[in-house]
MOPAC internal coordinates of N, CA, C and O (Angstrom, degrees):
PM7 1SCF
backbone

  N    0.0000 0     0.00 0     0.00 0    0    0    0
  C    1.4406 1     0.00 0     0.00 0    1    0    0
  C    1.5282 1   108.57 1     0.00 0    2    1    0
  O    1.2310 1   120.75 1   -47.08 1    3    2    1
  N    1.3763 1   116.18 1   132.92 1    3    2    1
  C    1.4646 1   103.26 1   162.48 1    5    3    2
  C    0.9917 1   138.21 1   -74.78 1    6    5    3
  O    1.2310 1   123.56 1   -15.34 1    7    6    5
  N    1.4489 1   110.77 1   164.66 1    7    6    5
  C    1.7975 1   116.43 1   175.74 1    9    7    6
  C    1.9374 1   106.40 1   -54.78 1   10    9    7
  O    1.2310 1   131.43 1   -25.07 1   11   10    9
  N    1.6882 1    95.54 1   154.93 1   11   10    9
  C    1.7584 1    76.94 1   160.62 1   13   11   10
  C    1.3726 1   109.24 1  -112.47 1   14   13   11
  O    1.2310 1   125.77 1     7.98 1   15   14   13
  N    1.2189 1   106.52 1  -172.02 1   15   14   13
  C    1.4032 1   107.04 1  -167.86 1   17   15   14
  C    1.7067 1   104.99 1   -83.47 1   18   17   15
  O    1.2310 1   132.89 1   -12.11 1   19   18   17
  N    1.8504 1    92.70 1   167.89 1   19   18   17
  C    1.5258 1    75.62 1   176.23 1   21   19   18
  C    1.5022 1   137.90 1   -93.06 1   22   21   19
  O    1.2310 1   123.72 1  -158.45 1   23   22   21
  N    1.3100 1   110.46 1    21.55 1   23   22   21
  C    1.7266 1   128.16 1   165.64 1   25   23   22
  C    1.5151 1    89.11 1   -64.04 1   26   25   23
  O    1.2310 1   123.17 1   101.49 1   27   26   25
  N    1.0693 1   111.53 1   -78.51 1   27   26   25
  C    1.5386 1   135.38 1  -158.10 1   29   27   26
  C    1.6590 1   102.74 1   -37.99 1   30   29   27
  O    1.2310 1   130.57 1   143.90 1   31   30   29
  N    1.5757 1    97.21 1   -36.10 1   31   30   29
  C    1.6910 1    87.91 1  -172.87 1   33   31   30
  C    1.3279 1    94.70 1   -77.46 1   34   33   31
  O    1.2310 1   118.61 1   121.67 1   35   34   33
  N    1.4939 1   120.25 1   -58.33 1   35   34   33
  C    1.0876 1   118.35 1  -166.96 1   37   35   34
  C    1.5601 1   128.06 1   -33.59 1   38   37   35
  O    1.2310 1   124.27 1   134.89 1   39   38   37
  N    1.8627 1   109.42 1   -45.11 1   39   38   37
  C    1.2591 1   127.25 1   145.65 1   41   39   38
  C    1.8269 1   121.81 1   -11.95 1   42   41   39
  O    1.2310 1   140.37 1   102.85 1   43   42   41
  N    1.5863 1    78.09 1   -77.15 1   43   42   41
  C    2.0850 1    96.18 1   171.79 1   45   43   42
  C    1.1808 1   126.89 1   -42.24 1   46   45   43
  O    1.2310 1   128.16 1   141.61 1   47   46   45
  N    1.1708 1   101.90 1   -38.39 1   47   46   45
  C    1.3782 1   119.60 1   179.49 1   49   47   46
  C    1.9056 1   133.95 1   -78.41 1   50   49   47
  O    1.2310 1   136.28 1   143.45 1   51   50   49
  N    1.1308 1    86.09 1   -36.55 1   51   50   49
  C    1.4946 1   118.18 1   163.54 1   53   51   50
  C    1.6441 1    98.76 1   -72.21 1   54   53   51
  O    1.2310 1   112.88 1   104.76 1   55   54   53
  N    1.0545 1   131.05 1   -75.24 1   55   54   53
  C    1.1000 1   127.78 1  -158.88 1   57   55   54
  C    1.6609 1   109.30 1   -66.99 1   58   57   55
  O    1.2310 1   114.34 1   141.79 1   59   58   57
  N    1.7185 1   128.33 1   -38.21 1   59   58   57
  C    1.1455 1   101.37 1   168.20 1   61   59   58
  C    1.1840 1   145.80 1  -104.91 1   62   61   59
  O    1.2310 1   127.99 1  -152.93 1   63   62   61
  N    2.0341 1   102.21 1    27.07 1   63   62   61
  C    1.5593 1   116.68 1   152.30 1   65   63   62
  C    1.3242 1    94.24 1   -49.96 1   66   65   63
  O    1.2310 1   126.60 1   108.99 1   67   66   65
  N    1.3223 1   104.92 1   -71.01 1   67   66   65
  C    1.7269 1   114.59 1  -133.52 1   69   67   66
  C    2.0337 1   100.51 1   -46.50 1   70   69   67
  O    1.2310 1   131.14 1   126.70 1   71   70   69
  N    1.9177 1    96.10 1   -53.30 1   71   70   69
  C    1.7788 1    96.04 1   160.19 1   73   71   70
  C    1.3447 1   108.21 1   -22.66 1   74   73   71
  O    1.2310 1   119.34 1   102.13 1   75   74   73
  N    1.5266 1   118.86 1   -77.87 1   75   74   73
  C    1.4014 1   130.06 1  -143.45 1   77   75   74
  C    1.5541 1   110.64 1   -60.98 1   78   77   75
  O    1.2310 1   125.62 1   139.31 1   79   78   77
  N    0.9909 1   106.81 1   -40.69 1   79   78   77
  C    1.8741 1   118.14 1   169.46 1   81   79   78
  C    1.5536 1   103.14 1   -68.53 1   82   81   79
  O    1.2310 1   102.45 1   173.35 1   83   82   81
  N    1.1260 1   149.74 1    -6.65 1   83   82   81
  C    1.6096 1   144.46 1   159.20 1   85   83   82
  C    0.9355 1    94.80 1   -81.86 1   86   85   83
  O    1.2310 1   113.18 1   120.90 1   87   86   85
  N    1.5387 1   130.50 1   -59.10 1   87   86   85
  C    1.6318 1   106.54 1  -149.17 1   89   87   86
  C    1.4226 1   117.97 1   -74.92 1   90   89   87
  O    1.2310 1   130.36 1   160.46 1   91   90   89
  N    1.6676 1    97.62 1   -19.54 1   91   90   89
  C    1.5678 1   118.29 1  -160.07 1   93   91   90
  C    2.0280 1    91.63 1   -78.57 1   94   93   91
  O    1.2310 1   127.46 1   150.80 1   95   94   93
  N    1.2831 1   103.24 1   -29.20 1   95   94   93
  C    1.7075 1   101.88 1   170.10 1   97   95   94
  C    1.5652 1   118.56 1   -74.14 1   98   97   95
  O    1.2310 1   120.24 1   161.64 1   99   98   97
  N    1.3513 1   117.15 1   -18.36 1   99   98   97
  C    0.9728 1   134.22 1  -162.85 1  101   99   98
  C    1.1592 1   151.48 1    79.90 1  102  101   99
  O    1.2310 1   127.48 1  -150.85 1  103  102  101
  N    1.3989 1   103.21 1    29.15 1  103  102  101
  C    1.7428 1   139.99 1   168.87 1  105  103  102
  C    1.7548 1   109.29 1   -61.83 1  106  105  103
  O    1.2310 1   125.49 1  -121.99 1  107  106  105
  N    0.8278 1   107.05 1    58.01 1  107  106  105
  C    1.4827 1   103.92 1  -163.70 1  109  107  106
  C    1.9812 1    88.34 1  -106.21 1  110  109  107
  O    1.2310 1   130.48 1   -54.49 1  111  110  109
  N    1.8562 1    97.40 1   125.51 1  111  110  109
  C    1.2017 1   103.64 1  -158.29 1  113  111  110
  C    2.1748 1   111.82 1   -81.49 1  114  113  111
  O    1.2310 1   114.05 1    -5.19 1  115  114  113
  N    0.9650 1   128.88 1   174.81 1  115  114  113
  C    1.5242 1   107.28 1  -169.40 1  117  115  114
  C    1.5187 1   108.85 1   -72.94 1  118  117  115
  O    1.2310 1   118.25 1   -37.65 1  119  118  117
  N    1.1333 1   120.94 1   142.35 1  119  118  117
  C    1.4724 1   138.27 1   178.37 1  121  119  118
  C    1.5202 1   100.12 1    65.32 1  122  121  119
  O    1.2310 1   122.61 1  -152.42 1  123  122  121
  N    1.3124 1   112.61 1    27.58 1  123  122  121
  C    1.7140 1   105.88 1   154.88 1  125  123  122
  C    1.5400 1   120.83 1  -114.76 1  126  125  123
  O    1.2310 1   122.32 1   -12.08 1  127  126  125
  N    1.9406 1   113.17 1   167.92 1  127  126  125
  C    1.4121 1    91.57 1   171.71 1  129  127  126
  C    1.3133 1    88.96 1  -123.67 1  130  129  127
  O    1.2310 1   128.46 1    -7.64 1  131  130  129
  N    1.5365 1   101.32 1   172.36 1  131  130  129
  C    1.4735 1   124.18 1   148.40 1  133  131  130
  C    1.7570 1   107.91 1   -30.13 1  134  133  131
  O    1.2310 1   104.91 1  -108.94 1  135  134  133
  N    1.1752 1   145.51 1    71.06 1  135  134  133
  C    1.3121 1   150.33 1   175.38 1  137  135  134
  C    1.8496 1   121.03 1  -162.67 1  138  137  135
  O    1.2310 1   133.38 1    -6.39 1  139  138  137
  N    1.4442 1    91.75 1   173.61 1  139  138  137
  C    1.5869 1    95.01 1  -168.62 1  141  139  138
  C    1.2719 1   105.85 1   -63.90 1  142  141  139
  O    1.2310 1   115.17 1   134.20 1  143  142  141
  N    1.4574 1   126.77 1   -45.80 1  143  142  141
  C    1.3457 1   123.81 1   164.43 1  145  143  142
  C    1.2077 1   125.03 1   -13.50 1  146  145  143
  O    1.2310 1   120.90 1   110.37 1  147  146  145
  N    1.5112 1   115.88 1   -69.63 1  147  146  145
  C    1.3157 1   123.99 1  -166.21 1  149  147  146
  C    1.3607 1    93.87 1   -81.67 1  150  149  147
  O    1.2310 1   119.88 1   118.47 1  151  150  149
  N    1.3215 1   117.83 1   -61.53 1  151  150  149
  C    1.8233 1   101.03 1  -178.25 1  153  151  150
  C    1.4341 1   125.29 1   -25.34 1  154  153  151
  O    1.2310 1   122.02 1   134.56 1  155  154  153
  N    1.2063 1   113.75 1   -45.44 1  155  154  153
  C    1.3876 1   136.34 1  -178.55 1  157  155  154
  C    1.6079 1   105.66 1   -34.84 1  158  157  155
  O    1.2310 1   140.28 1   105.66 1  159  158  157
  N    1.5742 1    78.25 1   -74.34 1  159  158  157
  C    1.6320 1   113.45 1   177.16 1  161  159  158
  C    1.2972 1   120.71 1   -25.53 1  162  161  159
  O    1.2310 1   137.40 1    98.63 1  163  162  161
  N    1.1671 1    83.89 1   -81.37 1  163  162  161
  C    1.8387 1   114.49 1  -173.98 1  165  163  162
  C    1.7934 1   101.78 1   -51.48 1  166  165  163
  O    1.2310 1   117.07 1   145.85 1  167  166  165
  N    1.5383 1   123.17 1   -34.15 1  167  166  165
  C    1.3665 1   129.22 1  -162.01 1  169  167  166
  C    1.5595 1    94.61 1  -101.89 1  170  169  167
  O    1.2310 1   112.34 1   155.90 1  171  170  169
  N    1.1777 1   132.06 1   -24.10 1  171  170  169
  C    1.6194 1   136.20 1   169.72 1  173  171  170
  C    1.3904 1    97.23 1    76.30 1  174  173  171
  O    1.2310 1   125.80 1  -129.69 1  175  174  173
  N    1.1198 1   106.45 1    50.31 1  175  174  173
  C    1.9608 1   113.67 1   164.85 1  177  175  174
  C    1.3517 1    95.88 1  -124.52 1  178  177  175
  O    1.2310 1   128.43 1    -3.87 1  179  178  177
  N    1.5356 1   101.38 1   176.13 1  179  178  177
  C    1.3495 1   119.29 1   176.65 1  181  179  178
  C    1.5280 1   121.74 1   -95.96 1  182  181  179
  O    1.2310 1   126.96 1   -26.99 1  183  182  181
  N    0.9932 1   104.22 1   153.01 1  183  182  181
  C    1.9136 1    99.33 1  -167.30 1  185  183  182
  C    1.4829 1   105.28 1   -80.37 1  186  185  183
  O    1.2310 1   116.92 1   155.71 1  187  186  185
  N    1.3069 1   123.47 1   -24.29 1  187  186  185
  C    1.4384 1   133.83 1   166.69 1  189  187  186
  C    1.2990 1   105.96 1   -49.06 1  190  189  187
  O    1.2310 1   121.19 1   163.54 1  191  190  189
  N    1.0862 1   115.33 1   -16.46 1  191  190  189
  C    1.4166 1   109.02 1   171.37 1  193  191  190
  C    1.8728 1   142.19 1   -81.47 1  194  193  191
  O    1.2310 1   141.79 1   161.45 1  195  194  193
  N    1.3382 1    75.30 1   -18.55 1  195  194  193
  C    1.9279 1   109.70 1   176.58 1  197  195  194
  C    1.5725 1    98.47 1   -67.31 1  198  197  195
  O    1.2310 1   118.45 1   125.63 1  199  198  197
  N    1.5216 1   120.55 1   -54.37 1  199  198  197
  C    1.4833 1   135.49 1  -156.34 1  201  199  198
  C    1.6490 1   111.78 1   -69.42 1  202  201  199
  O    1.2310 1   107.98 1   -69.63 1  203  202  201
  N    0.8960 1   140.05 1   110.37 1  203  202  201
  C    1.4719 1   139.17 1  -170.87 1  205  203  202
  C    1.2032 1   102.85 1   -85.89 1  206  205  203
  O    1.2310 1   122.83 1   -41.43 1  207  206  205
  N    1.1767 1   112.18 1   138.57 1  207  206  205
  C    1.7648 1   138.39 1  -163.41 1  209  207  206
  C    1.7759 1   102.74 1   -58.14 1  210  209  207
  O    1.2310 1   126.42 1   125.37 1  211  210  209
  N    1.5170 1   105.26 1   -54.63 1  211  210  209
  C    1.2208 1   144.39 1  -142.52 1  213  211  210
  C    1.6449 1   130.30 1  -158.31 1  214  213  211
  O    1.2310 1   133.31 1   -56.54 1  215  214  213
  N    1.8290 1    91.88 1   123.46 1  215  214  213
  C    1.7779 1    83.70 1  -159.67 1  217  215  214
  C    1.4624 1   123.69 1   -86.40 1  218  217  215
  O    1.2310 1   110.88 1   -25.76 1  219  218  217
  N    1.3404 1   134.76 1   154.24 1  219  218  217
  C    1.1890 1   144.53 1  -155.37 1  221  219  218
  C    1.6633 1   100.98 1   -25.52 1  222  221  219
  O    1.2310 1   124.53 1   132.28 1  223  222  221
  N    1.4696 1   108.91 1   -47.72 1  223  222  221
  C    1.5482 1   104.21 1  -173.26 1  225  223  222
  C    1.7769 1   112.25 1   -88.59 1  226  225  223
  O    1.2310 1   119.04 1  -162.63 1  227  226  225
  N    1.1501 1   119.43 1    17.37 1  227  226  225
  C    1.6283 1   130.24 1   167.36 1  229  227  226
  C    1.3305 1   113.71 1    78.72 1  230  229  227
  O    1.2310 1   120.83 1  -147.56 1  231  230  229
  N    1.2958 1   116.01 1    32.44 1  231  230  229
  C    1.6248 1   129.37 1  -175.62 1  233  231  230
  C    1.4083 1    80.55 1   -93.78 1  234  233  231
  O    1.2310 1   134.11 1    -5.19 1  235  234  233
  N    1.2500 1    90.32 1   174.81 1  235  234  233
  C    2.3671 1   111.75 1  -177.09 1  237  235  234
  C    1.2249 1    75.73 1   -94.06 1  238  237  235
  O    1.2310 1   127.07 1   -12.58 1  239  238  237
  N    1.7654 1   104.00 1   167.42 1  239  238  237
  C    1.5190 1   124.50 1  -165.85 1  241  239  238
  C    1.2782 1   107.96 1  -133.26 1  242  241  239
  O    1.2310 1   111.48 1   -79.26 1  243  242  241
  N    1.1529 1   133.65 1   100.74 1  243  242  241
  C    1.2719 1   124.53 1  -152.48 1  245  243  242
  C    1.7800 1   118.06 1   -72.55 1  246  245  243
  O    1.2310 1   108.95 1   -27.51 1  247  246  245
  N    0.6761 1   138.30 1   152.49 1  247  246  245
  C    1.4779 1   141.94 1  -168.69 1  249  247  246
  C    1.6326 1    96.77 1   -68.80 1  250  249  247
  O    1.2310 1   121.76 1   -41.35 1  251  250  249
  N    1.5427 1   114.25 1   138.65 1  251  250  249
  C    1.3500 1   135.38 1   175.92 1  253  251  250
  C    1.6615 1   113.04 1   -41.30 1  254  253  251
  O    1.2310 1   117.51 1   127.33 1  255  254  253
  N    1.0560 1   122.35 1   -52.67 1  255  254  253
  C    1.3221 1   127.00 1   166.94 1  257  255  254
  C    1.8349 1   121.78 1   -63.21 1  258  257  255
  O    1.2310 1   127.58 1   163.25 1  259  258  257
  N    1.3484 1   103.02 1   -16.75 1  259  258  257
  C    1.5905 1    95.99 1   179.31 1  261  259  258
  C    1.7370 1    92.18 1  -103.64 1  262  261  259
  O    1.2310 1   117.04 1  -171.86 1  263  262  261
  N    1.0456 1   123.24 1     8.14 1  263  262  261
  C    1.4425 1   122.71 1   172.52 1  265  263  262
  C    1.8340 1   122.84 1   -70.99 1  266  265  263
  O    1.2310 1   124.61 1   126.97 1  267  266  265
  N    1.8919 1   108.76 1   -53.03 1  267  266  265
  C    1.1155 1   121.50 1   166.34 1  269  267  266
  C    1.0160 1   129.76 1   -61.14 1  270  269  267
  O    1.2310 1   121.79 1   134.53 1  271  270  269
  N    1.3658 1   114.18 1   -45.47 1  271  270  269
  C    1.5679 1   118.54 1  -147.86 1  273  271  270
  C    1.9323 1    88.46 1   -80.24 1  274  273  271
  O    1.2310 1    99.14 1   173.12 1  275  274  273
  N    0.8436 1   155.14 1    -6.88 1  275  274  273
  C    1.4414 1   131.46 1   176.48 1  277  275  274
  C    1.4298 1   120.04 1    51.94 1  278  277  275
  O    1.2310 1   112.53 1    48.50 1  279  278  277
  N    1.2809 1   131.71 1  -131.50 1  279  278  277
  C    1.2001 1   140.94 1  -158.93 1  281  279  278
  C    1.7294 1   106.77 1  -120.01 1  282  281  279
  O    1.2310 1   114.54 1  -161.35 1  283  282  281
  N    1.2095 1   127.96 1    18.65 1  283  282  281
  C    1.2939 1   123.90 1  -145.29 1  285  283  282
  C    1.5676 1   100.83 1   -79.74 1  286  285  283
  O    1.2310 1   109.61 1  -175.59 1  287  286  285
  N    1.2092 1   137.10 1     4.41 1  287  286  285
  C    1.6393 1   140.69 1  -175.82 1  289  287  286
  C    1.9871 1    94.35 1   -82.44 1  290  289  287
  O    1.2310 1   130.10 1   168.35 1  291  290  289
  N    1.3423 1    98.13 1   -11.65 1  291  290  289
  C    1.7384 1    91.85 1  -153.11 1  293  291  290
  C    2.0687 1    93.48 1   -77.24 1  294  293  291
  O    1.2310 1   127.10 1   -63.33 1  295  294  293
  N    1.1199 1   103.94 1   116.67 1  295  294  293
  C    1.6491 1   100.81 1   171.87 1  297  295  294
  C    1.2255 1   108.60 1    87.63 1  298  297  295
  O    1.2310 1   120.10 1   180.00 1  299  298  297

């Protein structure tokens, strides 16, 4: 997928302060929570966007789900 440009982020960015200051007041819309989900939502970005590619020291980052699960196949 490509990068977006940097209007676009800037866009993103703009748009999910402005989210983040509602919910944080407590504008939290019906059947949403306080979370990235709804931020997402509510800001019309993608949540893929929250997740960092790559960690501070430039190693790959492994996906959220290969984080928990550990070793549990063993036995």
């Amino acid at each position: 997928m490509a990068r977006i440009s940097d209007e676009t982020r800037r866009n993103n960015e703009t748009a999910i302060r402005h989210v983040m200051e509602r919910l944080l007041a407590g504008d939290v819309p019906p059947g949403g929570k306080c979370d990235i989900k709804t931020l997402a939502t509510q800001a019309r970005v993608a949540r893929t966007g929250f997740c960092p590619k790559k960690n501070r020291d430039g190693s790959p980052r492994l996906a959220p789900t290969n984080t928990w699960r550990g070793s549990s196949n063993a036995g």
